[in-house]
N, CA, C and O atoms as a printed pandas DataFrame, in Angstrom:
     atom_number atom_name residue_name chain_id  residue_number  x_coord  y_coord  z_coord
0              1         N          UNK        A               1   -2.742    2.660   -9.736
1              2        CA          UNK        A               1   -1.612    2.316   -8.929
2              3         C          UNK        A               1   -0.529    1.701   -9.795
3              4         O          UNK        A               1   -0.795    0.864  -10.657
4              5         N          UNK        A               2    0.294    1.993   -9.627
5              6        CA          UNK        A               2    1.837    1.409  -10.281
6              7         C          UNK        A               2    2.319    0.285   -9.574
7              8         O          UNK        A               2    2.468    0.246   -8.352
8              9         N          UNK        A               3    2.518   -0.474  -10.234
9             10        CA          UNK        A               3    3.141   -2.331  -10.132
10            11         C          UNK        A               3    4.219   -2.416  -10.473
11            12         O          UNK        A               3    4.202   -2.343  -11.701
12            13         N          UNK        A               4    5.287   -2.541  -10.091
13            14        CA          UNK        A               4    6.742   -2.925  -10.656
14            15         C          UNK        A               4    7.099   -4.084  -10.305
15            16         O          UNK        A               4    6.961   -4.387   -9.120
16            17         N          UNK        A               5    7.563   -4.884  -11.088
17            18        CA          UNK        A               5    8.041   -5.962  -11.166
18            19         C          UNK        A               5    9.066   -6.698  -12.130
19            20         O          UNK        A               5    8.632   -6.858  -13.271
20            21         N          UNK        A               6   10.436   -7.208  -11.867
21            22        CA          UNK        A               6   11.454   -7.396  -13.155
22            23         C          UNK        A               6   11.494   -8.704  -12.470
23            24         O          UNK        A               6   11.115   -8.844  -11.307
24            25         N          UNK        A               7   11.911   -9.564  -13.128
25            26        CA          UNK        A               7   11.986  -11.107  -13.208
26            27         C          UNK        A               7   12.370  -11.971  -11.701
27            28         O          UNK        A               7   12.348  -13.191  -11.538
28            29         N          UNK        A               8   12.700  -10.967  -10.754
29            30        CA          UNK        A               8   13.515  -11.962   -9.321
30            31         C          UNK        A               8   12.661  -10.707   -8.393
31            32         O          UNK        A               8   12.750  -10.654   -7.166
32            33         N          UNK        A               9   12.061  -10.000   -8.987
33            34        CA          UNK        A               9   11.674   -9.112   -7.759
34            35         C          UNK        A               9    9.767   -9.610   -6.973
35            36         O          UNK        A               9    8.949  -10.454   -7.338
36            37         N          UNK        A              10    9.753   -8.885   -6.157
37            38        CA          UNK        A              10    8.378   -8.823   -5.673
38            39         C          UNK        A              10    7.587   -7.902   -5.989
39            40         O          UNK        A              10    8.052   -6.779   -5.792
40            41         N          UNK        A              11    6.364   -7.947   -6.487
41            42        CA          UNK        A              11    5.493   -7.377   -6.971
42            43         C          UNK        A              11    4.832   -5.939   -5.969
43            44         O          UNK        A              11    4.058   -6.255   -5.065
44            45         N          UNK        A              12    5.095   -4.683   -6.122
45            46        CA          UNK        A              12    5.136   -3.413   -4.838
46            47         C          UNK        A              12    3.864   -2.958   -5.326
47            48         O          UNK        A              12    3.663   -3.057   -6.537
48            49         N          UNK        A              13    2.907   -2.441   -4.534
49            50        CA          UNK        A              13    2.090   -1.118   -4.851
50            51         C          UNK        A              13    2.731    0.556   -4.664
51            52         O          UNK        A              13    2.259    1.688   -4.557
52            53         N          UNK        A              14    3.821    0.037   -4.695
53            54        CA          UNK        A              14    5.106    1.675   -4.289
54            55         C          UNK        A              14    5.297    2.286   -5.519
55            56         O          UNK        A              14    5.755    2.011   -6.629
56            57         N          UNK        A              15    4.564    3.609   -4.679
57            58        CA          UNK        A              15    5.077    4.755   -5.986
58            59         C          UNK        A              15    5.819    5.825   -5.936
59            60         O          UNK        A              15    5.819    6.908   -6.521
60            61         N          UNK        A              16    6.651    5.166   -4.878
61            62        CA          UNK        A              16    8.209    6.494   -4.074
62            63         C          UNK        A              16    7.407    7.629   -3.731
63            64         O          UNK        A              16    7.922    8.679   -4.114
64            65         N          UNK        A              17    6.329    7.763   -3.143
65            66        CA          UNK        A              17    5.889    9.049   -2.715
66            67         C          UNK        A              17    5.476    8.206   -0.678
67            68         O          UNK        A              17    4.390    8.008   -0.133
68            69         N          UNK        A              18    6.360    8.050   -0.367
69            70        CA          UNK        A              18    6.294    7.677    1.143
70            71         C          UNK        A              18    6.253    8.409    1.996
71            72         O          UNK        A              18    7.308    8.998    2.229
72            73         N          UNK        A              19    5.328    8.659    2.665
73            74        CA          UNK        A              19    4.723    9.627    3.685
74            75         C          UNK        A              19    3.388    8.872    4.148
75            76         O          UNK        A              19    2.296    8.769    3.590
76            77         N          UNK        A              20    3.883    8.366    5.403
77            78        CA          UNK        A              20    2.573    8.220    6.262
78            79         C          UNK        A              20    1.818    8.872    6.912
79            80         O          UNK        A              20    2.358    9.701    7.645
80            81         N          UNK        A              21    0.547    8.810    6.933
81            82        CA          UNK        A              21   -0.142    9.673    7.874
82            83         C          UNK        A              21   -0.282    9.263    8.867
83            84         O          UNK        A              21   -0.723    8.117    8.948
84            85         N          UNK        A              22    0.029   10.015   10.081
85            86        CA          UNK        A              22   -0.443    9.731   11.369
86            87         C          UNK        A              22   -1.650    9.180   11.944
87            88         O          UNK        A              22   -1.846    8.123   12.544
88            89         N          UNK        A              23   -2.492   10.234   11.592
89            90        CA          UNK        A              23   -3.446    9.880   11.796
90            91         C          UNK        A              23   -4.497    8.670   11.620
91            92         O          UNK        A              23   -5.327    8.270   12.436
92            93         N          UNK        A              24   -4.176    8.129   10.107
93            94        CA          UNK        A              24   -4.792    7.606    9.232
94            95         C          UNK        A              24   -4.098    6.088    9.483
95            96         O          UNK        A              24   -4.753    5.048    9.423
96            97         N          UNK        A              25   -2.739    6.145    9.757
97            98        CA          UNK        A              25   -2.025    5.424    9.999
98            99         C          UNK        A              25   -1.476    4.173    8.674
99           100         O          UNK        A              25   -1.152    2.986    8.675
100          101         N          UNK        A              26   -1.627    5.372    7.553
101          102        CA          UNK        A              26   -1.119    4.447    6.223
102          103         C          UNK        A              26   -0.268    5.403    5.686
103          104         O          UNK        A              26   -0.207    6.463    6.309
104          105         N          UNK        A              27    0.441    5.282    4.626
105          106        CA          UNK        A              27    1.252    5.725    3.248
106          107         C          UNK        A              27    0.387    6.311    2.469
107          108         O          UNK        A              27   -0.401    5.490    2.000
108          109         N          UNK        A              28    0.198    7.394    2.129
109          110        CA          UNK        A              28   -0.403    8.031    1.428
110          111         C          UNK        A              28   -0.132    8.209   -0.297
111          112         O          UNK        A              28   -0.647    8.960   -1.125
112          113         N          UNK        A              29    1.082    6.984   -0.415
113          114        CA          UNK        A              29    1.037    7.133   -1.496
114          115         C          UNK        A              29    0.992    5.862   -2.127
115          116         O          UNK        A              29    0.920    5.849   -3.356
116          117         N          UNK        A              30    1.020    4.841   -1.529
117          118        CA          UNK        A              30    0.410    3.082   -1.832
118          119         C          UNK        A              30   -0.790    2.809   -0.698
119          120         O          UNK        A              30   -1.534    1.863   -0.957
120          121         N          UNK        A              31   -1.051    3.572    0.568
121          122        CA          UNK        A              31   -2.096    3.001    1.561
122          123         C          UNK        A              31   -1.814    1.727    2.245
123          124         O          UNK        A              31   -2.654    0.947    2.693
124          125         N          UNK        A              32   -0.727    1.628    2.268
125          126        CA          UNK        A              32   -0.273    0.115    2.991
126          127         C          UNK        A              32   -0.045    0.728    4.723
127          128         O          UNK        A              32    0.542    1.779    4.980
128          129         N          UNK        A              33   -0.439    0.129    5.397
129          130        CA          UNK        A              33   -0.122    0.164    6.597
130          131         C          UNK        A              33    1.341    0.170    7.071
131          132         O          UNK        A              33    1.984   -0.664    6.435
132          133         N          UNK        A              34    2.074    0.829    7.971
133          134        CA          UNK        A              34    3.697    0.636    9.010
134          135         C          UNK        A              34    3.910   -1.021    8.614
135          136         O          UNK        A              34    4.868   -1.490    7.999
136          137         N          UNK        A              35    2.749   -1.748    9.143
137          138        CA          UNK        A              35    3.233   -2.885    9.239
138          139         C          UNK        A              35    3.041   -3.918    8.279
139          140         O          UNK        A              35    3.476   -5.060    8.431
140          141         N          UNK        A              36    2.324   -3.484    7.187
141          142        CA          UNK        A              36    2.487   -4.296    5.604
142          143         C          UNK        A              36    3.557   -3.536    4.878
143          144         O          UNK        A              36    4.155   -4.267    4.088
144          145         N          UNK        A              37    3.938   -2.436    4.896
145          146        CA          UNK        A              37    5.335   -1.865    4.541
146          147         C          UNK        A              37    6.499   -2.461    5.530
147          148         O          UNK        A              37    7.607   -2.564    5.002
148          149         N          UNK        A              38    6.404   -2.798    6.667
149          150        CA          UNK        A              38    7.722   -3.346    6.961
150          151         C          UNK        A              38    7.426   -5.066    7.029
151          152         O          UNK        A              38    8.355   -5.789    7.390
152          153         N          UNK        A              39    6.564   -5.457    6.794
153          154        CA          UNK        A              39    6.737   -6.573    6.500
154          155         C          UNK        A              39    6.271   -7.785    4.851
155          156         O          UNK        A              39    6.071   -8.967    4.569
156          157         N          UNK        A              40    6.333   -6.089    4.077
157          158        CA          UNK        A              40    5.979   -6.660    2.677
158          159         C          UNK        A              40    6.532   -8.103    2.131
159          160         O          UNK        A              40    5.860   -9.055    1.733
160          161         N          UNK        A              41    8.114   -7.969    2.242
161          162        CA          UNK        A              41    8.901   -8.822    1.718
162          163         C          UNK        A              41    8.760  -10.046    2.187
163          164         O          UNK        A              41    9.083  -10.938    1.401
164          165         N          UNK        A              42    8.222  -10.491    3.645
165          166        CA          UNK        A              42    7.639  -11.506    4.208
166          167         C          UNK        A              42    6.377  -11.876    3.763
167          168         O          UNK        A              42    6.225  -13.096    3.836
168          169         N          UNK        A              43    5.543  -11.355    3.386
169          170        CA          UNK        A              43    4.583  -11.459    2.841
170          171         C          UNK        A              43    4.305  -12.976    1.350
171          172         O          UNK        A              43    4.732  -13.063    0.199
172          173         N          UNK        A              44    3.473  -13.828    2.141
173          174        CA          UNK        A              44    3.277  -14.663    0.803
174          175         C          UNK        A              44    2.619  -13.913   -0.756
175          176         O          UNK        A              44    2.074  -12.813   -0.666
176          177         N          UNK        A              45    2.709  -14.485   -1.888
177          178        CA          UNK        A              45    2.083  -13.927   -2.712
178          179         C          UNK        A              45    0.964  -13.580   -2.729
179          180         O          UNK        A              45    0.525  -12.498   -3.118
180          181         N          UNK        A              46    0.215  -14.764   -2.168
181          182        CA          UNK        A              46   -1.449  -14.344   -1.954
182          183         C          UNK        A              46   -1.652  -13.948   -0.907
183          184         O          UNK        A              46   -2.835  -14.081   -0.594
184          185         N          UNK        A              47   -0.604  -13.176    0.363
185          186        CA          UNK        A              47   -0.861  -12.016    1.006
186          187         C          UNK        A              47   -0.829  -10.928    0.636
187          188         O          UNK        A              47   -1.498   -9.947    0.959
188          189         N          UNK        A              48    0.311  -11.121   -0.377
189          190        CA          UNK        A              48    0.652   -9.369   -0.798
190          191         C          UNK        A              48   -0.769   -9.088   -2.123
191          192         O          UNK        A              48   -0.987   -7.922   -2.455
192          193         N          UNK        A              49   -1.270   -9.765   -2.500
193          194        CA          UNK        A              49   -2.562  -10.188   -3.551
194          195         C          UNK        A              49   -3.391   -9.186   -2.628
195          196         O          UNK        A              49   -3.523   -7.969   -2.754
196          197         N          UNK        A              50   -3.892  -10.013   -1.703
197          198        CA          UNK        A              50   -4.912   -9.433   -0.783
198          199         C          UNK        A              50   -4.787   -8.027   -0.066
199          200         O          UNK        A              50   -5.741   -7.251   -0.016
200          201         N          UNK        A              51   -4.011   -7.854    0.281
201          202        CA          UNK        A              51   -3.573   -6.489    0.537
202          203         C          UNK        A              51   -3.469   -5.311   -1.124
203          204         O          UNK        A              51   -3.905   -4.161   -1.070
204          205         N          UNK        A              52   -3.115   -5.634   -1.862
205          206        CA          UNK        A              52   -3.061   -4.708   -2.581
206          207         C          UNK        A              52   -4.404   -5.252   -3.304
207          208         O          UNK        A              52   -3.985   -5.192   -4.460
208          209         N          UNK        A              53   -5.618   -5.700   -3.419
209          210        CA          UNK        A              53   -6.612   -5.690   -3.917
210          211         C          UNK        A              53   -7.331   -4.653   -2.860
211          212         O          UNK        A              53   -8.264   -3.974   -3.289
212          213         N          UNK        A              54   -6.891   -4.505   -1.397
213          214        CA          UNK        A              54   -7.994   -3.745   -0.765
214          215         C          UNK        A              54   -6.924   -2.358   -0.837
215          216         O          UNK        A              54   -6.810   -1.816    0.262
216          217         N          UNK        A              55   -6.332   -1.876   -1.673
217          218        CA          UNK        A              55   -5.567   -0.560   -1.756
218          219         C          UNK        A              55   -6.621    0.625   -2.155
219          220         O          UNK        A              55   -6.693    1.757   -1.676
220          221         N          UNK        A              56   -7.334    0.081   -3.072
221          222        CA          UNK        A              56   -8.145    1.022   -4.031
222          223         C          UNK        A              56   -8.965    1.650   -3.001
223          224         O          UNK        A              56   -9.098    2.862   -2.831
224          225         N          UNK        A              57   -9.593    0.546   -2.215
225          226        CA          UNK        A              57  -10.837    0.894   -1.046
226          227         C          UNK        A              57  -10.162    1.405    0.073
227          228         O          UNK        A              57  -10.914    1.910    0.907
228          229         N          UNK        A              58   -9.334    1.417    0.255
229          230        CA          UNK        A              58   -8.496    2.350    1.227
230          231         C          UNK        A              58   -8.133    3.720    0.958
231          232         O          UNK        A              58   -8.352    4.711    1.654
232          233         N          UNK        A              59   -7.306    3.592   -0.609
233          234        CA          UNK        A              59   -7.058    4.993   -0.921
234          235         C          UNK        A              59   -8.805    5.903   -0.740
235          236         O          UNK        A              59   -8.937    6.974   -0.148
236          237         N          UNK        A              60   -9.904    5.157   -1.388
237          238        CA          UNK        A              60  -10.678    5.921   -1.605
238          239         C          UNK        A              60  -11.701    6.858   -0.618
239          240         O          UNK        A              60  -12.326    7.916   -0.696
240          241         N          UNK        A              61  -11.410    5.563    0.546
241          242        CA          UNK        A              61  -11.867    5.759    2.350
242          243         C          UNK        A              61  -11.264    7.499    2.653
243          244         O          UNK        A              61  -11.783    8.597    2.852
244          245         N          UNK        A              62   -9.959    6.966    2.547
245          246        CA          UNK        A              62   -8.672    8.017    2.855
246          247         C          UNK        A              62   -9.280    9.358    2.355
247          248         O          UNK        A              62   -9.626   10.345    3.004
248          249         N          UNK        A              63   -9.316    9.079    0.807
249          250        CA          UNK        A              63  -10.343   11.152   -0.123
250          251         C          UNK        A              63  -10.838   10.995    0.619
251          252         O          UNK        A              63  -10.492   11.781    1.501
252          253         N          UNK        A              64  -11.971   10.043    1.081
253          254        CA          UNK        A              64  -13.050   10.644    0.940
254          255         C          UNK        A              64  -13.317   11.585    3.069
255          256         O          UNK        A              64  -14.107   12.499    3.303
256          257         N          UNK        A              65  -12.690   11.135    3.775
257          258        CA          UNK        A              65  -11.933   11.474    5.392
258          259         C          UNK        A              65  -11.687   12.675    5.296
259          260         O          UNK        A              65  -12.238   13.574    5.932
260          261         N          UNK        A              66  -10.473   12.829    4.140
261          262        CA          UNK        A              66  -10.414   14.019    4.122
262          263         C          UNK        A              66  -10.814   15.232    3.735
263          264         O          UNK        A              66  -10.134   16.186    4.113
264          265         N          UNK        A              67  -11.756   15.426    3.071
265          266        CA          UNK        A              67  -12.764   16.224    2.288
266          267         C          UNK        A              67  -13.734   16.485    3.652
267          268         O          UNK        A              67  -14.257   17.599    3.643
268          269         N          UNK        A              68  -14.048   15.667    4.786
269          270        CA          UNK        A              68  -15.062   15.730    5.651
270          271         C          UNK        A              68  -14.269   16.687    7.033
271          272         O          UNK        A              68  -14.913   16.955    8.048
């Protein structure tokens, strides 16, 4: 996953590939939920921590859904 961050910004799991799935009801290209994407920037640090530590296990949920 790609991290961007420059000196005044907030730390994103965004990798400009935004498309949610309906179904799935995440971003298929960070796995953040409608409502941790619209409320990232509100987000304390050690919210946005916690959320992007459970990205990996989401993206991997997500393969593995769809393969079935």
């Amino acid at each position: 996953m790609l991290h961007r961050m420059s000196r005044n910004s907030i730390k994103t799991p965004c990798v400009q590939v935004c498309f949610v799935d309906p179904k799935a009801g995440v971003c298929v290209g960070c796995f953040r939920t409608m409502e941790e994407l619209g409320r990232w920037t509100k987000y304390s640090d050690d919210e946005r921590a916690a959320i992007m530590a459970a990205l990996p296990g989401r993206e991997d949920a997500y393969r593995e859904a769809k393969k079935a």
